[in-house]
C-alpha positions as CSV (number, residue, x, y, z in Angstrom):
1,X,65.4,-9.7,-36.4
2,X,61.9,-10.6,-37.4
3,X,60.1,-9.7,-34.1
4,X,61.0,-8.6,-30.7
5,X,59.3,-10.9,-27.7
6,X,58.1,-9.0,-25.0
7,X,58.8,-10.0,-21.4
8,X,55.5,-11.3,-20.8
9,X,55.2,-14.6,-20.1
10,X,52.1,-16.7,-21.7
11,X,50.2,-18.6,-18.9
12,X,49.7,-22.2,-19.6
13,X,46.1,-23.3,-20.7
14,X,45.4,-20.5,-23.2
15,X,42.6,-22.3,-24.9
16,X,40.7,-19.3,-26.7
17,X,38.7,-19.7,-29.6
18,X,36.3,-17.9,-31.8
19,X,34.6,-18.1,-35.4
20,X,37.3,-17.7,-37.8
21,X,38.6,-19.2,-41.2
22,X,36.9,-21.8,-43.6
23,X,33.1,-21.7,-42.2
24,X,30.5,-24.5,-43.7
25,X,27.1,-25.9,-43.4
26,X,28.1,-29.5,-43.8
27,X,26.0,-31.5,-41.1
28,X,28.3,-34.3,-41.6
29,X,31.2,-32.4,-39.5
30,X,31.6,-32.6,-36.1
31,X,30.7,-29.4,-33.6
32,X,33.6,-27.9,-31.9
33,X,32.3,-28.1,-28.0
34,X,32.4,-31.5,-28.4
35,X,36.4,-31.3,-27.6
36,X,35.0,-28.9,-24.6
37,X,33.4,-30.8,-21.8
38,X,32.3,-28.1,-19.2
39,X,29.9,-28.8,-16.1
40,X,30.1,-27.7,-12.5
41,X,32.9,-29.5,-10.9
42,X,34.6,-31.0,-13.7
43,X,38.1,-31.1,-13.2
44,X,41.7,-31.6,-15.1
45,X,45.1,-31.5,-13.3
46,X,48.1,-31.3,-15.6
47,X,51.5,-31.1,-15.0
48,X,52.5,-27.2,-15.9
49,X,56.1,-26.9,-16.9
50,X,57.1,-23.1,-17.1
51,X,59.9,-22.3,-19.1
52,X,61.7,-19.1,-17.5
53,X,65.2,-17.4,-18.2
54,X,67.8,-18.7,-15.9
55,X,68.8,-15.8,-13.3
56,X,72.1,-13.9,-14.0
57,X,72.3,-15.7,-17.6
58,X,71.5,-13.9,-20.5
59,X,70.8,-16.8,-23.5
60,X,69.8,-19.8,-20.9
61,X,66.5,-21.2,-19.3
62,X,65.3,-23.3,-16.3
63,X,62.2,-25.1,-16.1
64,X,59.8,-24.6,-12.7
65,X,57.1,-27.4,-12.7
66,X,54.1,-27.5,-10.7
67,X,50.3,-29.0,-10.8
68,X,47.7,-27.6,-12.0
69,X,44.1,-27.8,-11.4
70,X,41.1,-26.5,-13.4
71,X,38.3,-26.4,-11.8
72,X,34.8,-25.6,-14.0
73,X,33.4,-23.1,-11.6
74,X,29.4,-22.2,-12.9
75,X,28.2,-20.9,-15.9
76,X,27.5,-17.1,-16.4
77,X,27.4,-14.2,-19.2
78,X,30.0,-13.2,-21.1
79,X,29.7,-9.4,-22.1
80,X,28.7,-10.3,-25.3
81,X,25.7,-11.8,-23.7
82,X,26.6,-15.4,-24.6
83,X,26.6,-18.1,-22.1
84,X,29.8,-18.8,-20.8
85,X,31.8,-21.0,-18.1
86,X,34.3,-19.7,-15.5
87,X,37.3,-21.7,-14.7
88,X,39.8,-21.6,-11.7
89,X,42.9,-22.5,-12.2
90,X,45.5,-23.6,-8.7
91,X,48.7,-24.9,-8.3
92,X,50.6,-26.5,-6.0
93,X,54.6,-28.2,-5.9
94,X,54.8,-30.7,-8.7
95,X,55.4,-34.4,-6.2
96,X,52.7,-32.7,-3.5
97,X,49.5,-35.0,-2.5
98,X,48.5,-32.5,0.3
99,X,44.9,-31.6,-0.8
100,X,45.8,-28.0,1.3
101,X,48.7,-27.0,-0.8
102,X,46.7,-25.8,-3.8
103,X,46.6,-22.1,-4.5
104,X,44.6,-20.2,-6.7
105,X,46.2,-18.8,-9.7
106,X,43.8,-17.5,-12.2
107,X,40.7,-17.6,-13.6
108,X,39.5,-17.8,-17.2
109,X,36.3,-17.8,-19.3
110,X,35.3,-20.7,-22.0
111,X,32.7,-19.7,-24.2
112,X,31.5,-22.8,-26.0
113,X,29.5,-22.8,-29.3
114,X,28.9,-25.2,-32.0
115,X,31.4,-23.9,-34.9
116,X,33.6,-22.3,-32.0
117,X,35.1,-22.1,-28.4
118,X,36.3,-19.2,-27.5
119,X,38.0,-18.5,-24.3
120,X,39.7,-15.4,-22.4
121,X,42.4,-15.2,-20.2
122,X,44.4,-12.2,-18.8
123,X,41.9,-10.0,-20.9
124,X,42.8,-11.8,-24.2
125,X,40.7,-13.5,-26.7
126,X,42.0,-16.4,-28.6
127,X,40.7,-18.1,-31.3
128,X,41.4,-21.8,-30.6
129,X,39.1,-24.0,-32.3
130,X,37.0,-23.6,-35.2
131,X,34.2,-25.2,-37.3
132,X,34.6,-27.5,-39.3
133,X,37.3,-29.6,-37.8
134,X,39.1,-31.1,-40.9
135,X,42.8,-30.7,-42.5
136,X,42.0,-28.2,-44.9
137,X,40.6,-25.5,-41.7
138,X,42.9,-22.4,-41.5
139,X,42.3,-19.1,-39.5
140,X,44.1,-16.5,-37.7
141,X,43.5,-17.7,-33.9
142,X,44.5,-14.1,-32.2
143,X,43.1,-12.0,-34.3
144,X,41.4,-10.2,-31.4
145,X,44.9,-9.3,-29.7
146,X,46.5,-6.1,-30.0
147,X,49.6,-7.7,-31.1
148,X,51.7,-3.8,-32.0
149,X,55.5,-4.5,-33.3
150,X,57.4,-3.6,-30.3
151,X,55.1,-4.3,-27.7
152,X,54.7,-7.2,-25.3
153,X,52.3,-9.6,-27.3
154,X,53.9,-8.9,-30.6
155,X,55.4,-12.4,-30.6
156,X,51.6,-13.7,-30.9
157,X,50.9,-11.7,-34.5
158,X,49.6,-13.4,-37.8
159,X,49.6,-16.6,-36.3
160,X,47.7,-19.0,-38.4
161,X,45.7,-22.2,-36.5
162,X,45.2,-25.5,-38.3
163,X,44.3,-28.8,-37.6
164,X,47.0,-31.0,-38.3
165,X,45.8,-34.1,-37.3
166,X,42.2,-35.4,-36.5
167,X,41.2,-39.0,-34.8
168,X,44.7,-40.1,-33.5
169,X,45.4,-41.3,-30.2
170,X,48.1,-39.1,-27.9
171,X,49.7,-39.7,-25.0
172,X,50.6,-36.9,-22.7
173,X,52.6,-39.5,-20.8
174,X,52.2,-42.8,-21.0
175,X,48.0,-43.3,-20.9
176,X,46.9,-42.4,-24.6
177,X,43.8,-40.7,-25.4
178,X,41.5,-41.9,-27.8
179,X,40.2,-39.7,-30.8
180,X,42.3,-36.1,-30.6
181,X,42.5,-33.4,-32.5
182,X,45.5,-31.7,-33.0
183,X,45.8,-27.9,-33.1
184,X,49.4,-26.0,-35.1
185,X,49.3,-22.7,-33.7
186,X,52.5,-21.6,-34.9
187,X,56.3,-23.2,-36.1
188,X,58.8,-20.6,-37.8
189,X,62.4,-20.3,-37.1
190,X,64.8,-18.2,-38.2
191,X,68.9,-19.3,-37.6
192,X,68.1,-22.3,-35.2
193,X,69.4,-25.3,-35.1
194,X,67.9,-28.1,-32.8
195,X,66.2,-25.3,-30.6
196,X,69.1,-23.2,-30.2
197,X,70.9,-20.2,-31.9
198,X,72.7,-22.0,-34.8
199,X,75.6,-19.1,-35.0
200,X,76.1,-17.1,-31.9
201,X,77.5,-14.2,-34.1
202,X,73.7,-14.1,-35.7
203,X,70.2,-12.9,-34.7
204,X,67.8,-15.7,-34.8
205,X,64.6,-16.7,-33.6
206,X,62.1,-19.4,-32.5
207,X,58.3,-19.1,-32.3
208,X,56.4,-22.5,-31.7
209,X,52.7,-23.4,-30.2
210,X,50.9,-26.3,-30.3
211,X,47.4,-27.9,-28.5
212,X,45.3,-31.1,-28.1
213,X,42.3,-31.8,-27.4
214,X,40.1,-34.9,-26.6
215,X,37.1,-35.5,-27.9
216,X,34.2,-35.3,-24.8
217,X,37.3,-34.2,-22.6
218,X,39.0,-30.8,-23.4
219,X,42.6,-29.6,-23.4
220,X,45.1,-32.5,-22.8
221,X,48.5,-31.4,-24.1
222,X,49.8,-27.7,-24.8
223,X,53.1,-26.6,-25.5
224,X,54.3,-22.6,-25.8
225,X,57.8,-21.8,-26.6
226,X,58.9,-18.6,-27.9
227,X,62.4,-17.1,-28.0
228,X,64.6,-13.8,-29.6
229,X,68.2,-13.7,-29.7
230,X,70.2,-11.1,-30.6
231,X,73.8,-11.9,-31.0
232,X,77.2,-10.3,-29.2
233,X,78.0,-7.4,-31.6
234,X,81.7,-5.0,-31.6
235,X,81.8,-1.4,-30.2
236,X,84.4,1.0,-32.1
237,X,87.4,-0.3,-30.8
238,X,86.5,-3.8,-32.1
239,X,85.7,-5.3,-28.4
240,X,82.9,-7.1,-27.3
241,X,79.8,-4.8,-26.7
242,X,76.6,-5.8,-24.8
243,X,75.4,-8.6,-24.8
244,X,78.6,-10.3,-23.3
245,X,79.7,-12.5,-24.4
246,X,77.4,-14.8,-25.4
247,X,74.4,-12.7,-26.8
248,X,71.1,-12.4,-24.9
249,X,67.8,-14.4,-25.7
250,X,64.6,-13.3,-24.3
251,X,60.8,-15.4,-24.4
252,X,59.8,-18.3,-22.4
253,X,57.1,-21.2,-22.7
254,X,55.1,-23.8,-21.2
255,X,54.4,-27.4,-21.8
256,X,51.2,-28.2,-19.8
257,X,50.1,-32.3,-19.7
258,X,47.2,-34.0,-18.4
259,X,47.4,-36.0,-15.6
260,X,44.2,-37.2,-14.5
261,X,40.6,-36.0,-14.8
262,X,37.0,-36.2,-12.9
């Protein structure tokens, strides 16, 4: 098995970022914050599907979906002594319209600059986008997280960001968005097979993050999934040991999709 996934469960919106990678002084490239829009009261609501193991099954998963609002709060210090933005996050039941029904979830920190954004969530710094924004841009995005085989962020290690597509339209549903730049996080597979274990007799494993941004909008499209399985093995007697009988997965994910905007 390449890795082990820890149980923790990456919130949707990670959107961390932080100098990294192939650095130049070309004028002619765009900056970064301008794929970061932050001012008091801006807002984005996605639709946040979180992907979750299914109770009492050891290798399935259910999707929970839900609303979610984030809400540019004020801007303040980071402890770096940068100026930074605060961000609430709130969710409510996926079909609700009851203004009332939102409940705060999280907050999180965007630090804008002009070859980087970095933000912080949960304690944890991500490197999300980078200057300059063109094809050939590589860098290790969570190179700030303590990412120790074994324990519960190990799944995140060596991960390396690059843009794989800049000025196309996207459509997190059926509205596209004009000028987006597309952010591979990470895509390596070991034994699957159209997302799934491709021999149930084998260990095998699926680790997979992508994001997109708008130009003079922000985060529009993310999608998380992440995933271990270790197969049924034989005790002495030849008989079916733990996990029974069909092996146990662990991981989880999140697609989050904008819906509207302010």
């Amino acid at each position: 098995m390449r890795k082990k996934i820890g149980n923790w469960l990456l919130l949707a919106g990670l959107i961390t970022l932080v100098a990294c990678g192939k650095e130049t002084a070309n004028p002619d490239f765009e900056d970064v914050s301008d794929y970061m829009v932050l001012e008091p009261g801006k807002t984005l609501i996605y639709q946040l599907d979180s992907i979750v193991k299914t109770p009492f099954n050891d290798t399935a998963f259910t999707t929970i979906s839900y609303q979610a609002k984030d809400v540019v709060d004020a801007e303040i210090t980071d402890n770096l002594g940068r100026p930074s933005w605060r961000v609430f996050r709130y969710l409510r039941p996926l079909n609700s319209t009851d203004e009332n029904a939102w409940t705060p979830n999280m907050t999180y920190m965007i630090t804008p600059m002009r070859k980087a954004v970095e933000v912080i969530e949960n304690n944890l710094r991500f490197q999300k986008l980078v200057f300059p924004i063109d094809l050939n841009t590589v860098w290790r995005g969570n190179s700030h997280i303590n990412t120790t085989p074994g324990g519960p962020l190990d799944y995140l290690d060596a991960w390396e960001y690059s843009y794989s597509s800049i000025g196309e339209s996207f459509s997190p549903f059926d509205t596209p968005f004009e000028n987006t730049i597309t952010v591979l996080q990470a895509d390596e597979a070991l034994g699957v097979q159209n997302e799934k274990p491709e021999d149930p007799d084998l260990d095998a494993y699926r680790t997979y993050s992508v994001e997109v941004y708008a130009k003079e909008l922000g985060l529009i499209y993310k999608e998380l999934r992440y995933w271990t399985y270790s197969a049924r093995t034989l005790d002495n007697l030849g008989n079916p040991a733990q996990p029974f009988p069909y092996g146990r997965t662990e991981g989880g994910g999140i697609r989050l999709r904008l819906i509207s905007h302010n």
